[in-house]
PDB file as gemmi writes it, atoms N, CA and C in Angstrom:
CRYST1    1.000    1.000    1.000  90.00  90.00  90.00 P 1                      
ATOM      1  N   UNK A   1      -8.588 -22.227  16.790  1.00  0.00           N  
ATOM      2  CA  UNK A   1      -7.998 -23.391  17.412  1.00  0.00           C  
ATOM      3  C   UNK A   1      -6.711 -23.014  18.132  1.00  0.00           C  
ATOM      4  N   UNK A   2      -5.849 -22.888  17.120  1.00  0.00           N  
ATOM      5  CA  UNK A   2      -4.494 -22.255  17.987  1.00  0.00           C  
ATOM      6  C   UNK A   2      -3.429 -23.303  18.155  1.00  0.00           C  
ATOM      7  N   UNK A   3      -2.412 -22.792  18.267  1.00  0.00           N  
ATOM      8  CA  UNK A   3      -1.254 -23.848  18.407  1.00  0.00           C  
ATOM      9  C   UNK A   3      -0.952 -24.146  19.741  1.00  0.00           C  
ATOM     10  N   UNK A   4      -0.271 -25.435  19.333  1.00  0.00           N  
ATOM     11  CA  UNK A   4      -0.106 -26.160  21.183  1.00  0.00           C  
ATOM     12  C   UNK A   4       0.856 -25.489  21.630  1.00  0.00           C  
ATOM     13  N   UNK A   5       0.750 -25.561  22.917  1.00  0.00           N  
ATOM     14  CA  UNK A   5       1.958 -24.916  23.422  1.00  0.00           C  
ATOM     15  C   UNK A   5       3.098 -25.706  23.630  1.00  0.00           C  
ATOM     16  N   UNK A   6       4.448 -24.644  23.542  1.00  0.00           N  
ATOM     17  CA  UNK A   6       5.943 -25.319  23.827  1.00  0.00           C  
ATOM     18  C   UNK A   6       6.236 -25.009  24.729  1.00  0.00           C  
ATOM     19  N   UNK A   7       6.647 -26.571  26.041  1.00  0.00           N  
ATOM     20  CA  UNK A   7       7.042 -25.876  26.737  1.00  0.00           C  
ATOM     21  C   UNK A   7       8.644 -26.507  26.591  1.00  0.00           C  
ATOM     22  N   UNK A   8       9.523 -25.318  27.711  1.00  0.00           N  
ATOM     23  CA  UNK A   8      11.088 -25.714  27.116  1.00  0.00           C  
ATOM     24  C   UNK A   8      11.209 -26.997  27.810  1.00  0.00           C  
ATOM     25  N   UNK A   9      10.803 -27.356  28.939  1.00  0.00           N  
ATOM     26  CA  UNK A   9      10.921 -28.306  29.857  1.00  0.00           C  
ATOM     27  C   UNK A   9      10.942 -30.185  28.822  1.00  0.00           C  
ATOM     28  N   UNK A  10       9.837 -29.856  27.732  1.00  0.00           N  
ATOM     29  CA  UNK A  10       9.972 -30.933  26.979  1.00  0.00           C  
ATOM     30  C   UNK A  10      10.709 -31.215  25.892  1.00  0.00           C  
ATOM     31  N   UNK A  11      11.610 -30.024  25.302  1.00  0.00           N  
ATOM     32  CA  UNK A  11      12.369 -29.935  24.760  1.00  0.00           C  
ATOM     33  C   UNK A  11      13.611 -30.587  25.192  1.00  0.00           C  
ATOM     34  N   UNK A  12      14.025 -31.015  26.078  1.00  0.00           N  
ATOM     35  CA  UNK A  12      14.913 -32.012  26.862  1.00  0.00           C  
ATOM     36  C   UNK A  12      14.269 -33.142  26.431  1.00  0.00           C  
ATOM     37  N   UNK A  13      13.439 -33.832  26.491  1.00  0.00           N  
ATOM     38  CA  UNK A  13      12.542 -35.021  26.604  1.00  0.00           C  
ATOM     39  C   UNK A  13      12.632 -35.752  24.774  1.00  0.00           C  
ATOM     40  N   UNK A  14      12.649 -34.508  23.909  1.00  0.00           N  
ATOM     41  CA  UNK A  14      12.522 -34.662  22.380  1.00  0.00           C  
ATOM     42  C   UNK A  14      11.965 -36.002  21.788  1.00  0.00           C  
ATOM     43  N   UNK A  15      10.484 -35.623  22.638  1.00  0.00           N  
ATOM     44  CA  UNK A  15       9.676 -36.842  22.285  1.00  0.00           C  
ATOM     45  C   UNK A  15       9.003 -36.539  20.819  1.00  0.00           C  
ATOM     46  N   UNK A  16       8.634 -37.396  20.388  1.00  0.00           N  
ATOM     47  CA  UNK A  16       7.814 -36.982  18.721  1.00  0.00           C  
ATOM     48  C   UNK A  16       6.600 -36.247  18.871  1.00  0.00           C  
ATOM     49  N   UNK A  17       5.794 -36.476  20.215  1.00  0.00           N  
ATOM     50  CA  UNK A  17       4.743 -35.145  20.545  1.00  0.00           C  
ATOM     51  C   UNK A  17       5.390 -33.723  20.515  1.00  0.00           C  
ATOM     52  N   UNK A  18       6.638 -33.313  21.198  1.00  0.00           N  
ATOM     53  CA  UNK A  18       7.059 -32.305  21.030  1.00  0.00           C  
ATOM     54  C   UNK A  18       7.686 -31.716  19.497  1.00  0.00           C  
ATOM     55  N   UNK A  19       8.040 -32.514  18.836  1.00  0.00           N  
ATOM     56  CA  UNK A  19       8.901 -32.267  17.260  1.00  0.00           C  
ATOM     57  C   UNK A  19       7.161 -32.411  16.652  1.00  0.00           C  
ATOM     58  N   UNK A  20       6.539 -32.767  16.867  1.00  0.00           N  
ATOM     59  CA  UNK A  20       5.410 -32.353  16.106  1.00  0.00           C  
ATOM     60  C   UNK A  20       4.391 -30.803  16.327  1.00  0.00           C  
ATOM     61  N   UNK A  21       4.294 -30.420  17.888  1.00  0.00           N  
ATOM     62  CA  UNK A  21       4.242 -29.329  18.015  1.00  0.00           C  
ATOM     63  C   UNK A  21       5.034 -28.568  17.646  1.00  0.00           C  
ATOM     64  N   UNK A  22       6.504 -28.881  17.604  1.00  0.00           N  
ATOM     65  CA  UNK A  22       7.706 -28.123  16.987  1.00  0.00           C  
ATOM     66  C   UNK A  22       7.150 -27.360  15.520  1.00  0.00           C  
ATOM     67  N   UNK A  23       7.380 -28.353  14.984  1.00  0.00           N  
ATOM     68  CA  UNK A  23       6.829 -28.382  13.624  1.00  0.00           C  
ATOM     69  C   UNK A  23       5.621 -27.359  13.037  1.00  0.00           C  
ATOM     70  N   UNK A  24       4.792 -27.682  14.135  1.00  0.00           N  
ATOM     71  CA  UNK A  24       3.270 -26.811  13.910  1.00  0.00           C  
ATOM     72  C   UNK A  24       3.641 -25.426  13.739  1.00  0.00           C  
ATOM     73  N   UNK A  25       4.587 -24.592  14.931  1.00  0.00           N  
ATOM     74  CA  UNK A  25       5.275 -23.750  15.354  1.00  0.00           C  
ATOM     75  C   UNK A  25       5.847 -22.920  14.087  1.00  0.00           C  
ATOM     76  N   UNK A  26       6.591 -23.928  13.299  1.00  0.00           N  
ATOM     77  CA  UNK A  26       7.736 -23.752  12.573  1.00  0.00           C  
ATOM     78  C   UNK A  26       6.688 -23.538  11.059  1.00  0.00           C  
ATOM     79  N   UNK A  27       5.839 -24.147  10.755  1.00  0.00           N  
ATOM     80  CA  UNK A  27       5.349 -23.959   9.671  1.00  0.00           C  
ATOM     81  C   UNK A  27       4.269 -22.731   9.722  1.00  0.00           C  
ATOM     82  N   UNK A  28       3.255 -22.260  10.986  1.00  0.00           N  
ATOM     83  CA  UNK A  28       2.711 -21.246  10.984  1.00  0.00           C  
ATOM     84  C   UNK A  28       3.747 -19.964  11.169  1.00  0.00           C  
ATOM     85  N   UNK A  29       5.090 -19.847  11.662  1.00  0.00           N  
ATOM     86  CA  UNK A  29       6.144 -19.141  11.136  1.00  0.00           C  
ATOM     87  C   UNK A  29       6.345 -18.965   9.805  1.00  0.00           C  
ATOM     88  N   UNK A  30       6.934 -19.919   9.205  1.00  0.00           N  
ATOM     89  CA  UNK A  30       6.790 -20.019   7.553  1.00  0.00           C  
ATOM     90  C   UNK A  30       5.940 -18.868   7.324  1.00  0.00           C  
ATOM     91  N   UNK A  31       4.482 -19.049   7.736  1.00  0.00           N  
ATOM     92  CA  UNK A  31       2.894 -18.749   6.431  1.00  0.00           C  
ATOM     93  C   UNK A  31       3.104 -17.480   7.144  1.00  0.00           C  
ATOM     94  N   UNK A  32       3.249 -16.756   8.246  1.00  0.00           N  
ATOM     95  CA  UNK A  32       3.635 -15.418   8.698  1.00  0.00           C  
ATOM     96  C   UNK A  32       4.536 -14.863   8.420  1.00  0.00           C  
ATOM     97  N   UNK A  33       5.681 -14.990   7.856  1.00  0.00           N  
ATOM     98  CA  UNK A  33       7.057 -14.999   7.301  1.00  0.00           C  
ATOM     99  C   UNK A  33       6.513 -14.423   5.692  1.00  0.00           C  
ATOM    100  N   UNK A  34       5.797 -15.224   4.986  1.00  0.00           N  
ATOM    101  CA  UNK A  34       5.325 -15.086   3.916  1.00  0.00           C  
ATOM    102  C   UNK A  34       4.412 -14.198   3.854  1.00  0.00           C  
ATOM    103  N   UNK A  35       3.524 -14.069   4.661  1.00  0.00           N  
ATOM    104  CA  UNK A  35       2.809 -12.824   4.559  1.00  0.00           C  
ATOM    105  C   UNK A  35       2.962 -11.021   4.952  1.00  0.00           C  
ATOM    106  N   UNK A  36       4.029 -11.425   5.951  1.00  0.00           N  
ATOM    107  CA  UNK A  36       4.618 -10.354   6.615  1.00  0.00           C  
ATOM    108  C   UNK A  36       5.404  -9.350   4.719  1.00  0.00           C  
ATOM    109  N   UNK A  37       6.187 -10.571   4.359  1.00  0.00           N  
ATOM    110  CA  UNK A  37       6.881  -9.781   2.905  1.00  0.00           C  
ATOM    111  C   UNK A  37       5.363  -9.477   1.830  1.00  0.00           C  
ATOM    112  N   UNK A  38       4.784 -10.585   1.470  1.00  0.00           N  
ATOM    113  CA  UNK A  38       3.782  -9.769   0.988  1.00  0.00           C  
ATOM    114  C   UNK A  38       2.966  -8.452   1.340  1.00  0.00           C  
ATOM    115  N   UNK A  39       2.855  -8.471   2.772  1.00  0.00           N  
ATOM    116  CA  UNK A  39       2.473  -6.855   2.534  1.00  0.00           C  
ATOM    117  C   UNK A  39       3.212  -5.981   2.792  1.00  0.00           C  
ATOM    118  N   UNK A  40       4.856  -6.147   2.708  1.00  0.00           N  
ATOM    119  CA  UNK A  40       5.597  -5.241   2.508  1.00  0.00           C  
ATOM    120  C   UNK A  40       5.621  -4.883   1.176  1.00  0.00           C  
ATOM    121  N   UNK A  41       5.415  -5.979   0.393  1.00  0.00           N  
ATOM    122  CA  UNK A  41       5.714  -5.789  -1.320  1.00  0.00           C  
ATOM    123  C   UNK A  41       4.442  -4.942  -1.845  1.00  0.00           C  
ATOM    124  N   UNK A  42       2.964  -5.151  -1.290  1.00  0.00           N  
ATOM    125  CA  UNK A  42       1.872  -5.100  -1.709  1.00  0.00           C  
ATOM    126  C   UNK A  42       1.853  -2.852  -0.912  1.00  0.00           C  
ATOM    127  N   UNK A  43       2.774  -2.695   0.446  1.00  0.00           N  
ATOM    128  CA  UNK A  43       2.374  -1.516   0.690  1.00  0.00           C  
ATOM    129  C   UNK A  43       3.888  -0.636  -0.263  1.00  0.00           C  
ATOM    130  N   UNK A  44       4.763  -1.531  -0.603  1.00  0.00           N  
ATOM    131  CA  UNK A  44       5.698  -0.940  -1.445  1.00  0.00           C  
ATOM    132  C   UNK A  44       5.137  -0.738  -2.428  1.00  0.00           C  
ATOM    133  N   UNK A  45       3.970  -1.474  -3.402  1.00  0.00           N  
ATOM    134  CA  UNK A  45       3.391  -0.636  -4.584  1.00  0.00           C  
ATOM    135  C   UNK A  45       2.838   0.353  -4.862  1.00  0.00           C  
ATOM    136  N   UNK A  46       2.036   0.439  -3.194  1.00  0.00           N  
ATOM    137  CA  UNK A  46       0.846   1.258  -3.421  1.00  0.00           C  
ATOM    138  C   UNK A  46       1.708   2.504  -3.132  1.00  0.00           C  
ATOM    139  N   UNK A  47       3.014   2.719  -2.185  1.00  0.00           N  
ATOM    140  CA  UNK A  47       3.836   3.594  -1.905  1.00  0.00           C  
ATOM    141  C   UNK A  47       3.989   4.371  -3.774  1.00  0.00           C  
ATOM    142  N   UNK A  48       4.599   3.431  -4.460  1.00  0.00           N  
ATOM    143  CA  UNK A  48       4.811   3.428  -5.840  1.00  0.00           C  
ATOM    144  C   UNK A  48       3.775   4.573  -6.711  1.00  0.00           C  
ATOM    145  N   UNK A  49       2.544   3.445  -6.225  1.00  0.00           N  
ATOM    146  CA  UNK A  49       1.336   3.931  -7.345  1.00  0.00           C  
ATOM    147  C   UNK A  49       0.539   5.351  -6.716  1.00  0.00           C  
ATOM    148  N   UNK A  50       0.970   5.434  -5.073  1.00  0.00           N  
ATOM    149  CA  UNK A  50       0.602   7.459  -5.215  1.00  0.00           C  
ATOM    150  C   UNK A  50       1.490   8.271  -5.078  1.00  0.00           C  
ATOM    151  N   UNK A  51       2.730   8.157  -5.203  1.00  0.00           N  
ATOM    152  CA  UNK A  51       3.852   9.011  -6.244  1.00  0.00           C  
ATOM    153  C   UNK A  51       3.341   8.934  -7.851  1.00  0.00           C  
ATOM    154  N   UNK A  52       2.922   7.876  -7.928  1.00  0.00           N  
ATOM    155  CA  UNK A  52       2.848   8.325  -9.626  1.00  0.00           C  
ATOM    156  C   UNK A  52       1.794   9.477  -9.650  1.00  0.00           C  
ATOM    157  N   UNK A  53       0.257   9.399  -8.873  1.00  0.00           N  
ATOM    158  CA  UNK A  53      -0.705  10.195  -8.509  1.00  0.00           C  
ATOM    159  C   UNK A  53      -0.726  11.468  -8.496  1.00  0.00           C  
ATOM    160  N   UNK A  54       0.263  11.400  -7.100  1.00  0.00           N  
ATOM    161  CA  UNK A  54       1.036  12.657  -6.692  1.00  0.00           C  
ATOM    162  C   UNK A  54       1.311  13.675  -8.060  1.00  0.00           C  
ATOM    163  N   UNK A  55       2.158  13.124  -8.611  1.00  0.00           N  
ATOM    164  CA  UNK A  55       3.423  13.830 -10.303  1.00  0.00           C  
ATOM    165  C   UNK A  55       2.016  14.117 -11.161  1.00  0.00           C  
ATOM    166  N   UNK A  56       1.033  13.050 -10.984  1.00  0.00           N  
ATOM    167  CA  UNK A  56      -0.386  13.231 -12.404  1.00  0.00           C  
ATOM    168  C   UNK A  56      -0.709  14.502 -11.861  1.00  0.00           C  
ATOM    169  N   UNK A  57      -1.467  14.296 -10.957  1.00  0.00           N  
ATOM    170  CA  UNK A  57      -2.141  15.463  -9.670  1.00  0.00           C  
ATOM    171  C   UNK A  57      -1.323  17.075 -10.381  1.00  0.00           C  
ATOM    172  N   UNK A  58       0.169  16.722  -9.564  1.00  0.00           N  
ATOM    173  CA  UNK A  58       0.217  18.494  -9.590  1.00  0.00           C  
ATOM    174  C   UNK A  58       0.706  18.283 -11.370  1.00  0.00           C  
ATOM    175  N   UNK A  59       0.876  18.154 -12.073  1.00  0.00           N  
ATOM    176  CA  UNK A  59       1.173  17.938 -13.309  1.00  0.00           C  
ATOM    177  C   UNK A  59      -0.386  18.593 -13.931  1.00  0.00           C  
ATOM    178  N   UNK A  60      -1.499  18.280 -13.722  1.00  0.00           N  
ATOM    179  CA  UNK A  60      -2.971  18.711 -14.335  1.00  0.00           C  
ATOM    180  C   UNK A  60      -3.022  19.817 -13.642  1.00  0.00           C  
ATOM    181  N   UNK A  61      -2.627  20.098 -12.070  1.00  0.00           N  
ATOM    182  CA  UNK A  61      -2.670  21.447 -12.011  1.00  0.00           C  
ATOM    183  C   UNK A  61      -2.378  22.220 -12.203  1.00  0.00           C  
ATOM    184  N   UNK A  62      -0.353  22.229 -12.615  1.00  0.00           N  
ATOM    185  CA  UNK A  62       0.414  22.944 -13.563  1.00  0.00           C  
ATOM    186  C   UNK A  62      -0.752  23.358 -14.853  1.00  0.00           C  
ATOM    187  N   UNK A  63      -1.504  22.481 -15.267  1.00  0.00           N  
ATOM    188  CA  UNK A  63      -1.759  22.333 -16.753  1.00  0.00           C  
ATOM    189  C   UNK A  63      -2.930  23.431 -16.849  1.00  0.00           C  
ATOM    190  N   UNK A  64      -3.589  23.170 -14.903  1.00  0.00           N  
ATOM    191  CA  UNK A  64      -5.075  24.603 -15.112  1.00  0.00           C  
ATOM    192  C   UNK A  64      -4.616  25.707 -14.787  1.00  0.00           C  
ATOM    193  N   UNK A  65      -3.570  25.791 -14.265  1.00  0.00           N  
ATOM    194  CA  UNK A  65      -2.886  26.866 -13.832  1.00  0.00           C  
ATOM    195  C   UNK A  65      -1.952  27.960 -15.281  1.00  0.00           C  
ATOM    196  N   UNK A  66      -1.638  27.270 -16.340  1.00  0.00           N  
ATOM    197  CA  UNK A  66      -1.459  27.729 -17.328  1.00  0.00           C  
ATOM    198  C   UNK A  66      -2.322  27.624 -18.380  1.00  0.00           C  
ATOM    199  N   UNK A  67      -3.464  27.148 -18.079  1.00  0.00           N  
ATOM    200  CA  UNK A  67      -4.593  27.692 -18.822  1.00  0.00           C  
ATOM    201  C   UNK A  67      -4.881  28.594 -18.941  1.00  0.00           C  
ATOM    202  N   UNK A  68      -5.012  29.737 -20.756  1.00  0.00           N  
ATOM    203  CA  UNK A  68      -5.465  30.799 -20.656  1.00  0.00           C  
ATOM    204  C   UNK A  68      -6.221  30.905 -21.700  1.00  0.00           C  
ATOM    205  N   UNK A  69      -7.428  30.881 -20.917  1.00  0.00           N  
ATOM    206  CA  UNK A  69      -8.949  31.458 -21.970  1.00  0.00           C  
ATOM    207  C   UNK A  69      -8.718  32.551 -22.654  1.00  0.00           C  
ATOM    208  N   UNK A  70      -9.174  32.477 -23.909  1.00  0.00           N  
ATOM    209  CA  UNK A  70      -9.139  33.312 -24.757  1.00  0.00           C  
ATOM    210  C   UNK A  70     -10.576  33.556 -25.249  1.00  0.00           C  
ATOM    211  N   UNK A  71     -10.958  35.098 -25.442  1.00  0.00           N  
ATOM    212  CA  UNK A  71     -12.296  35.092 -25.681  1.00  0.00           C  
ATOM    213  C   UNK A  71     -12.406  35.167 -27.037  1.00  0.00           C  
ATOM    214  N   UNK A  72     -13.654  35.817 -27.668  1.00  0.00           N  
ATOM    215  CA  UNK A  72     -14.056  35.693 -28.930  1.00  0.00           C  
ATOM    216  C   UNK A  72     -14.542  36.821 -29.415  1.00  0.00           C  
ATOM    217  N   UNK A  73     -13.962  38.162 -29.945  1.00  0.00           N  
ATOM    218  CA  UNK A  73     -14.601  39.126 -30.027  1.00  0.00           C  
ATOM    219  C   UNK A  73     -14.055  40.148 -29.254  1.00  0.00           C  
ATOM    220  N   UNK A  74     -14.053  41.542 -29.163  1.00  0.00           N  
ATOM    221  CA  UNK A  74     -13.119  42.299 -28.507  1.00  0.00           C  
ATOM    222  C   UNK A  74     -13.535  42.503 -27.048  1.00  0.00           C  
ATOM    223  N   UNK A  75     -14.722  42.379 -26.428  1.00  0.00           N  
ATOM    224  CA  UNK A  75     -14.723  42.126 -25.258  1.00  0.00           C  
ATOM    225  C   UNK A  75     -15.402  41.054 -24.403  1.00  0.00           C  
ATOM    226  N   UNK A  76     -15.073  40.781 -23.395  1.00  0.00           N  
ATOM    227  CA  UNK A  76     -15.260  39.329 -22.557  1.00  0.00           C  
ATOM    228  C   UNK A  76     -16.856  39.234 -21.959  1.00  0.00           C  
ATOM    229  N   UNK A  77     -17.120  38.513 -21.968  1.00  0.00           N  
ATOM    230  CA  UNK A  77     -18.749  38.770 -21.407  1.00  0.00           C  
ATOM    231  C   UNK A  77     -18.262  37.855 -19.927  1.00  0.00           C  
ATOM    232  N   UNK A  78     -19.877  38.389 -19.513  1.00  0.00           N  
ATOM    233  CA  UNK A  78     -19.829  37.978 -17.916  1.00  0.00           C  
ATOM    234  C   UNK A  78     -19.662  36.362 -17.981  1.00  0.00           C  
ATOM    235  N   UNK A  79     -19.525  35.516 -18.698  1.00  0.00           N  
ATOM    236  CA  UNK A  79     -19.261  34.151 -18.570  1.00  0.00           C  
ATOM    237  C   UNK A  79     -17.632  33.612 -18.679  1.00  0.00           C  
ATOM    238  N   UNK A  80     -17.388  34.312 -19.822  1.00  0.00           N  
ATOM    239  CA  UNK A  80     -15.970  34.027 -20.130  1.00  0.00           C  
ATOM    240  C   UNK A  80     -15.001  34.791 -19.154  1.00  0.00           C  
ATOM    241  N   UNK A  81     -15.526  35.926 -18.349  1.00  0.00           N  
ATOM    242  CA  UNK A  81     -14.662  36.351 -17.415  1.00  0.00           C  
ATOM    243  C   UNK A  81     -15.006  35.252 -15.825  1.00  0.00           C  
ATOM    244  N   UNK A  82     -16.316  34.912 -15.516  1.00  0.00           N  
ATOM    245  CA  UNK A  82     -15.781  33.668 -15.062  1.00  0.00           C  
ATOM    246  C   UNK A  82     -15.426  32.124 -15.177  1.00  0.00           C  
ATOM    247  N   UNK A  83     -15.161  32.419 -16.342  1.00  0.00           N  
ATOM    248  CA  UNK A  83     -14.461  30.837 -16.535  1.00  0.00           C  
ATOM    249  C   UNK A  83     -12.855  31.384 -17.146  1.00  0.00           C  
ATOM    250  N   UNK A  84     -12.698  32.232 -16.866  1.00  0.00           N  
ATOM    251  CA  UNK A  84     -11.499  32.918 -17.092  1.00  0.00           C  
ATOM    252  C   UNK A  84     -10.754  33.100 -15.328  1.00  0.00           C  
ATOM    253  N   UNK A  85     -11.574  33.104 -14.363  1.00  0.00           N  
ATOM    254  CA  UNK A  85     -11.124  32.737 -13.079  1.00  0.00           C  
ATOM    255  C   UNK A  85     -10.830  31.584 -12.473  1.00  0.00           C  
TER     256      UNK A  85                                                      
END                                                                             
């Protein structure tokens, strides 16, 4: 549908047709106003929630990276030397 248009010319005139288009103006501002911060708030979390990711991420890789297989017996067989890589 879409909003009526303002023109300035009737803004002199400040008939109640114009303060009602006014109005229209002013309240689909509002609901854009409101949504504009919600998805600032909504891309500020997600900013949030892959830093936390990020820290898990290299944190488990720290964790395979100091992983050290230990075998069973005095020498390593062809499996445990690759899962030892």
């Amino acid at each position: 549908m879409g909003l009526p248009a303002l023109e300035f010319s009737d803004s002199f005139l400040d008939s109640p047709d114009f303060r009602e288009r006014l109005k229209c103006h002013e309240i689909e501002l509002d609901r854009t106003n409101k949504f504009i911060k919600e998805l600032i708030k909504d891309g500020n979390m997600l900013i949030s929630a892959l830093k936390n990711l990020s820290a898990a991420v290299q944190k488990f890789s720290q964790s395979l990276q100091d992983f050290q297989f230990e075998c069973i017996g005095d020498a390593e067989t062809d499996d445990e030397i690759n899962i030892g890589k």
